[in-house]
C-alpha positions as CSV (number, residue, x, y, z in Angstrom):
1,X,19.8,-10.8,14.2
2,X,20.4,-7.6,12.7
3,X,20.5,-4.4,15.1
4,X,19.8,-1.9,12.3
5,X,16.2,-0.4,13.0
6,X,13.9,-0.8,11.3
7,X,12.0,1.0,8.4
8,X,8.8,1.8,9.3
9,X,7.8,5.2,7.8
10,X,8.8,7.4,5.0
11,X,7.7,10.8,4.4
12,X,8.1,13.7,3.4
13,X,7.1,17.4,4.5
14,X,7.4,20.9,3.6
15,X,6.2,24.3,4.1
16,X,3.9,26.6,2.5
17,X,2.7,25.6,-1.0
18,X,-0.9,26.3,-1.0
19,X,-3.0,24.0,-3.6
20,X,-6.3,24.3,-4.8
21,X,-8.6,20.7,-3.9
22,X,-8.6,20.0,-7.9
23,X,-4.5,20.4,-7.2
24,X,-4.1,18.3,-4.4
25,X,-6.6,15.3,-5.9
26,X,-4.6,15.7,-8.7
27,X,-1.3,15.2,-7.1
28,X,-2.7,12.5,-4.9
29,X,-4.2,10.5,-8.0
30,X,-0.6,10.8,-10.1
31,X,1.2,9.7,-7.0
32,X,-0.9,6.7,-6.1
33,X,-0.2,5.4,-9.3
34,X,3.6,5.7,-9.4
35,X,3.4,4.0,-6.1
36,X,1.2,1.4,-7.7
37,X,3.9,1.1,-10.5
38,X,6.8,0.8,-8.0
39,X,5.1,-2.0,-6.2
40,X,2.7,-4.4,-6.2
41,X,1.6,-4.2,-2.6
42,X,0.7,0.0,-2.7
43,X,-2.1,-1.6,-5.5
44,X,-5.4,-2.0,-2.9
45,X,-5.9,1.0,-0.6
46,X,-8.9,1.5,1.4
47,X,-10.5,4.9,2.7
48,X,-9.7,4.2,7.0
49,X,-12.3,3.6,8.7
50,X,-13.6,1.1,12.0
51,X,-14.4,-1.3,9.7
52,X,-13.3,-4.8,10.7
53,X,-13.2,-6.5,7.4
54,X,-12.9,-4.5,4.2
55,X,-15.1,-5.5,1.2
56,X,-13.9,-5.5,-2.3
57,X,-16.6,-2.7,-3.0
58,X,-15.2,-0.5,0.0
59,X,-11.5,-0.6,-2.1
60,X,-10.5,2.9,-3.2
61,X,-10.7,2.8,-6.9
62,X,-8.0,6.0,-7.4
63,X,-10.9,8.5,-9.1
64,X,-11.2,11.8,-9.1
65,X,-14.1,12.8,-7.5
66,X,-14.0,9.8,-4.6
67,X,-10.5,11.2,-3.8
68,X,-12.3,15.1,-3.8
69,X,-15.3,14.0,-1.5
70,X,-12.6,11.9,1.0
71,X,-10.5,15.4,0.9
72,X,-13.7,18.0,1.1
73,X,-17.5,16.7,0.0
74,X,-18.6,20.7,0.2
75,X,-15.8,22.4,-1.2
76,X,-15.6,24.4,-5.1
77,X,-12.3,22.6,-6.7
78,X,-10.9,25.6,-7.3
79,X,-11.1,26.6,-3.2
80,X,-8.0,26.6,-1.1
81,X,-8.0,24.5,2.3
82,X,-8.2,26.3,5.7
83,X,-5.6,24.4,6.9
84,X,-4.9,21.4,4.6
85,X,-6.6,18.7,2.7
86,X,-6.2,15.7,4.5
87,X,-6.9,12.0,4.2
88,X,-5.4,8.6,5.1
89,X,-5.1,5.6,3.3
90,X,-4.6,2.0,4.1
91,X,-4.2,-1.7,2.7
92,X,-6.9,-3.5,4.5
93,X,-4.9,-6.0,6.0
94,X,-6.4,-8.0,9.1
95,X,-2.5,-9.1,9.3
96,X,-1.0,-6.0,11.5
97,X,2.4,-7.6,10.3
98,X,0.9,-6.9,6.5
99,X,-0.4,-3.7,7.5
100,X,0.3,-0.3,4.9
101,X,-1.0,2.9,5.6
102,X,-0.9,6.4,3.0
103,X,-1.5,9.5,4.7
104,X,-1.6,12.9,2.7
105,X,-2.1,16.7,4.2
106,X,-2.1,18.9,1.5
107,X,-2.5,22.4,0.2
108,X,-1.5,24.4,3.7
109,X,0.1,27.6,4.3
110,X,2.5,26.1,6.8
111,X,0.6,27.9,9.8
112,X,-0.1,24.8,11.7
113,X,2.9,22.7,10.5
114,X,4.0,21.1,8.2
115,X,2.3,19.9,4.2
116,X,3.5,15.8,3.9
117,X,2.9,12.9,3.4
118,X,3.7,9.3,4.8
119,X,3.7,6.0,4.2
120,X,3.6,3.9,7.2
121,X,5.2,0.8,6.7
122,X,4.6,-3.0,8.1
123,X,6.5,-3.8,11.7
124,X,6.9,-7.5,11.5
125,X,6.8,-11.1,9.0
126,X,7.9,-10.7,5.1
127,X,6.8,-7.4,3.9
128,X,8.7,-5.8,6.8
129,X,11.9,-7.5,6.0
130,X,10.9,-6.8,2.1
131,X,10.5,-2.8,2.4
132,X,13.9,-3.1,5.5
133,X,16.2,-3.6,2.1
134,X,18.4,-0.7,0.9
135,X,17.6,-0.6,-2.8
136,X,13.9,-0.6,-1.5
137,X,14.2,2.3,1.0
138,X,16.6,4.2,-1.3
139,X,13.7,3.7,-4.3
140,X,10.7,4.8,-2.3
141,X,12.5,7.5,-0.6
142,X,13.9,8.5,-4.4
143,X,9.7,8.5,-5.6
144,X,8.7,10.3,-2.8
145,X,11.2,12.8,-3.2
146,X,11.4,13.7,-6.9
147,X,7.7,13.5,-7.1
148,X,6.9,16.1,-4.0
149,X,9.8,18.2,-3.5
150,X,10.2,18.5,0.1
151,X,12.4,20.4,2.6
152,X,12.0,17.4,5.0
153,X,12.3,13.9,4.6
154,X,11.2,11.2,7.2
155,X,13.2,7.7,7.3
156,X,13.4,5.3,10.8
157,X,10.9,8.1,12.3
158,X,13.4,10.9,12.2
159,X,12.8,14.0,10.4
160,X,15.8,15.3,8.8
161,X,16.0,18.4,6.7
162,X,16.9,17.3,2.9
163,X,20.1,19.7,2.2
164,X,23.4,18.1,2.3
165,X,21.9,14.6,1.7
């Protein structure tokens, strides 16, 4: 048995870089489907919820306005958040070993932390093992990177600032 830890989130976070909602839906939309692209799995996300079994009709189908009303129902695309824009994501699995999760908060002034976004990443059984592979990490961690521009980025749980890496 391996004592390397495991992966179980990646994310990334930065400061102020306020967004308009049309921005941040935008940005959302775009990067949902490069995840898609990388990898099967990020292909079936569903809006969270208490829901105990998700229904093929319930499935997020990566529009622009279901992604608006899950950020702000109420608010003029061209209007700036109070804090952020913020929404989570995840796979529907009833497996908790299987489980993904996609969590965006976007569009902030940095007054109250920190813009990101993470993906939260299964803890046990073959997808766990699947994303625990180098080439995996390093190419989710590469997408996530390029794609938002961060100061931070978050691998095994720890932040680390992203100069001089």
């Amino acid at each position: 048995m391996s004592n390397k830890i495991k992966l179980k989130k990646i994310g990334v976070a930065w400061g102020e870089r306020l967004q308009s909602l049309e921005e941040c839906v935008n940005d959302i939309l775009i990067f949902i489907y490069l995840l898609e692209k990388c990898d099967d799995n990020f292909s079936n996300w569903f809006p969270t919820g208490f829901k105990k079994m998700n229904k093929p009709e319930d499935r997020l189908h990566n529009n622009f306005e279901e992604i608006k009303n899950l950020l702000c129902k109420s608010c003029a695309l061209s209007e700036y958040p109070q804090f952020y824009y913020s929404t989570k994501f995840w796979n529907g699995s009833n497996n908790l070993g299987d489980a993904l999760s996609l969590s965006f908060s976007l569009g902030g002034d940095a007054k109250l932390g920190h813009n990101n976004v993470i993906l939260q990443l299964p803890y046990s059984g073959a997808l766990s093992e699947k994303y625990d592979n180098e080439k995996t990490r390093t190419n989710l961690l590469a997408l996530f990177i390029e794609f938002w521009d961060p100061d931070k980025i978050m691998v095994e749980n720890k932040w680390q600032r992203l100069q001089g890496l």
